[in-house]
N, C-alpha and C positions, 0 to 999 in steps of 0.2 A: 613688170616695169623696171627691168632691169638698168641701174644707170643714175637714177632718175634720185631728185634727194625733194624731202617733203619737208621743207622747215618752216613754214608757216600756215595752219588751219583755218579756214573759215567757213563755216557751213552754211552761211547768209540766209541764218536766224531760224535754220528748220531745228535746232537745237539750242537754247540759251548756254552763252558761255560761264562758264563758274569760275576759269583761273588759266594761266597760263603759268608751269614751273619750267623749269630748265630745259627740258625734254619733251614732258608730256603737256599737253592742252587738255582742259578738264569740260566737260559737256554735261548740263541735267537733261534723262533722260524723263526722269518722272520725281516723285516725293522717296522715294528710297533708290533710286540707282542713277549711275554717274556713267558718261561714255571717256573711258583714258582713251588718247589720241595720242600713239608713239610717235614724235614725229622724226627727224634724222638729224635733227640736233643734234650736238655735240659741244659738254663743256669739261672745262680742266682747271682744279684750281678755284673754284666756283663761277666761274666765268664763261659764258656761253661764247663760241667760236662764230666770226660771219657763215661761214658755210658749214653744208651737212657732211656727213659722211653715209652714201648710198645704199640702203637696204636697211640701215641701222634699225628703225623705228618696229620692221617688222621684224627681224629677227630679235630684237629684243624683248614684243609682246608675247611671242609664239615660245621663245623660251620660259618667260614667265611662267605662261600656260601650260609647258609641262613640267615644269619643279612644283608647280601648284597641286599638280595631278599625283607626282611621284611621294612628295610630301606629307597630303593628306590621307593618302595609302599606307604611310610607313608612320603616323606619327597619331597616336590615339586619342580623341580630342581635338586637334586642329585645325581651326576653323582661318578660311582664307574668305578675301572680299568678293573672290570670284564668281560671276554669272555666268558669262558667255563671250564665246568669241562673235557672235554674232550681231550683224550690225541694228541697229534698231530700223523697226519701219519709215522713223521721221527721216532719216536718210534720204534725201533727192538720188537717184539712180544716176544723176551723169560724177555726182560723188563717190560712188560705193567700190567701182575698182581700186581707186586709189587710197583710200580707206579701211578696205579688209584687209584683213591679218595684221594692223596695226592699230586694231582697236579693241577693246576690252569691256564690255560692260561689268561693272562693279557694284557693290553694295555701298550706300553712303554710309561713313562711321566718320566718330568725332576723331580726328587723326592725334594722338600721344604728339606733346613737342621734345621728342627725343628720337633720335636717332639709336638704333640698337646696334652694335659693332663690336662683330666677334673676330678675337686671332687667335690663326693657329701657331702663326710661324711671327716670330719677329722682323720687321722688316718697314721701308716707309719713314712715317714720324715714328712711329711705335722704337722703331732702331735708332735714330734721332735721337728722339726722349732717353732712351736707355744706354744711349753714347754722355751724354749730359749729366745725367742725376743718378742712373741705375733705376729709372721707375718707366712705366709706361701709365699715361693719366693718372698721376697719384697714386696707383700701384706698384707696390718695392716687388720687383723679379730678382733670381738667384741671379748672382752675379758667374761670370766667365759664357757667355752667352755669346756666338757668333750670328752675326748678322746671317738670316735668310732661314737659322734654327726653328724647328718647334719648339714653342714651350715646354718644358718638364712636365709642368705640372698635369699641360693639358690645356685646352684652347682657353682663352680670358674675354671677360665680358669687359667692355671699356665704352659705354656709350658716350654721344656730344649732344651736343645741342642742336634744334631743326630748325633754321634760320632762316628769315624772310626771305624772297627773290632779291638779289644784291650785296644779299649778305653773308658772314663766313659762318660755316657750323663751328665750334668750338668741344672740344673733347673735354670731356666731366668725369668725376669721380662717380661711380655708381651711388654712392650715397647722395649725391648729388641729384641725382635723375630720380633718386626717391621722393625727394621734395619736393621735382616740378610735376611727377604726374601722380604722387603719394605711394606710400609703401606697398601696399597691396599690388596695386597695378606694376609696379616696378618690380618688384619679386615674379608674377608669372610673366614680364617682356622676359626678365633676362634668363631664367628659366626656357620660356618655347625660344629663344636664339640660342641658348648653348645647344640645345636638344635641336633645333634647325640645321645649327651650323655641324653637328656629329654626325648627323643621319647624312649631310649635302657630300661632306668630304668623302666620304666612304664612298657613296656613288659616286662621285665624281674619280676618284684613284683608279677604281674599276674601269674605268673609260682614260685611263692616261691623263687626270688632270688634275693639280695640288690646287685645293682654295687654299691661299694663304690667309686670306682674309674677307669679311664681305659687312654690308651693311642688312639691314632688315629694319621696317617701320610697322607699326602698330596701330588701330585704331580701337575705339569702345563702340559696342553695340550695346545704345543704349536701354534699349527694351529687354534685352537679356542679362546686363552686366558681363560680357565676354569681354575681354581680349581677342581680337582677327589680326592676322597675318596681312596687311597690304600692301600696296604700289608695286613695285617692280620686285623680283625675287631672283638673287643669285646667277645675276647678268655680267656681262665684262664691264658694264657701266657702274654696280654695284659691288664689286668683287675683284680681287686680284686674283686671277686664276693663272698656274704656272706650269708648264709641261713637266710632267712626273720622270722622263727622261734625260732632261735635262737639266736637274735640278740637281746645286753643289750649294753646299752649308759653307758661308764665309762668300757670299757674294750675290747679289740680285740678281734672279736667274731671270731669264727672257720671259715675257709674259703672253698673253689671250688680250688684254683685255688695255687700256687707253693710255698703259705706260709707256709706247711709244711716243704717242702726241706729248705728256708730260715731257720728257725726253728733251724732245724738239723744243718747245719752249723754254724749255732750263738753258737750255745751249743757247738759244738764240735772245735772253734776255729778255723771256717774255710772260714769262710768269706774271699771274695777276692780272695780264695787261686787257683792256677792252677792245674788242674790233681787227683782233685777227685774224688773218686770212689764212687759212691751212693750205699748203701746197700739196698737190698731186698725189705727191712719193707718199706722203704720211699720210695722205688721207686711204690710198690705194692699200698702203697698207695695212690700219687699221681694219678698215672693212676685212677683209682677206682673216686678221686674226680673229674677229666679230665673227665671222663665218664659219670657219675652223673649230669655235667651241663651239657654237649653235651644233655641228655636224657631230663631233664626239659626244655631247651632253644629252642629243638628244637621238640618236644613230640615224635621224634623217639626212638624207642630201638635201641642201639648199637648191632650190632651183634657178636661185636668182630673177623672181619673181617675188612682189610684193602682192 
């Protein structure tokens, strides 16, 4: 369905709705599993765009599904939400084209209200904060540090807050994020994301791509006591990903992943704002760089089929 942008679901009640967030539409499929519904939303800034950007929802399920795959391979213990990319049978058939490949079946888990945010590289608010005070979220860094560097030390954990639909995340001290979901649980989040985000970069280098940065969410399974891996994983929606060729220390190297759209709105005064409308260029665009890591991250050709 090449072309074609899916930004609002309704499966007229062969599945009860659970939630609608930014991107995804949430589905119950049963008493333990959820249907994610990527759809080609697009937001910036916390703020959802009127229109989509084309293809998004399924290149961004299908990469999930394979960091998920590559992940649980390389990372001993690692328990992800994932079921199947397969759609459930309550699915009506004249739904199921445009539906597959942007659908996920998952494990229901009580979701952490933290956000998990690892950097490697300094850059963003992280270079902001660190232009200002010399810290990144209440975190003191060595000083003489240029914008777009890796860390010394080595990538930093700096979780925020996971904010209602409307509302803004806010970045926390990690002793902070011990509080809201308790020490235990906060010790092994930020542990499986530094070890997420170490094993991700590596593979990704290998394929020509810098994560500068990425998010990662969590939930409890409560019948086990685990920590799992959920929602989207190491996407250009979740991640700042930068070409490994193009990248110079001392400047914002061009990106994969919706810091064009940012871009566009800084420039055009629109940051924050509700109810814009993305033009063509930027939307053509994005897609295209959306595309481009899908194709190196994962050595598939995109077919341009959802």
């Amino acid at each position: 369905m090449a072309g074609t942008r899916v930004t609002h679901t309704d499966l007229e009640g062969s599945l009860p709705l659970v939630a609608r967030g930014k991107v995804r539409d949430l589905y119950e499929i049963n008493d333990s599993t959820l249907l994610f519904v990527t759809t080609d939303r697009i937001s910036a800034f916390d703020v959802v765009m009127r229109n989509g950007i084309p293809n998004k929802g399924a290149l961004l399920c299908l990469m999930t599904a394979h960091w998920f795959e590559v992940l649980s391979a390389a990372i001993p213990g690692l328990r992800t939400h994932f079921v199947s990319l397969e759609l459930p049978p309550q699915i009506p058939s004249k739904f199921r084209d445009e539906y597959r490949n942007r659908s996920m079946q998952v494990q229901k888990l009580v979701i952490f209200k933290v956000e998990a945010i690892v950097r490697g590289y300094i850059t963003g608010s992280a270079w902001a904060s660190y232009k200002k005070d010399g810290t990144v979220c209440g975190i003191q860094i060595q000083p003489g540090l240029r914008e777009s560097e890796a860390f010394p030390g080595g990538p930093i954990y700096t979780p925020s807050t996971k904010a209602d639909m409307g509302d803004h995340d806010e970045n926390i001290h990690p002793d902070t994020a011990a509080r809201v979901v308790g020490a235990r649980y906060a010790q092994r989040i930020e542990e499986l994301s530094l070890s997420l985000y170490q094993c991700a970069a590596a593979y990704a280098l290998e394929r020509g791509i810098i994560i500068a940065d990425c998010k990662f969410e969590f939930g409890l399974d409560k019948e086990t006591d685990e920590v799992v891996l959920a929602d989207e994983v190491l996407t250009p929606d979740s991640s700042r990903f930068w070409p490994a060729d193009s990248y110079s220390i001392g400047e914002p190297p061009p990106s994969f992943d919706k810091q064009h759209l940012r871009d566009w709105l800084m420039n055009q005064g629109l940051k924050g704002k509700d109810g814009v409308e993305v033009p063509d260029e930027v939307v053509t665009k994005t897609e295209n760089r959306y595309r481009e890591a899908f194709e190196r991250l994962t050595g598939n050709a995109w077919t341009g089929r959802c």
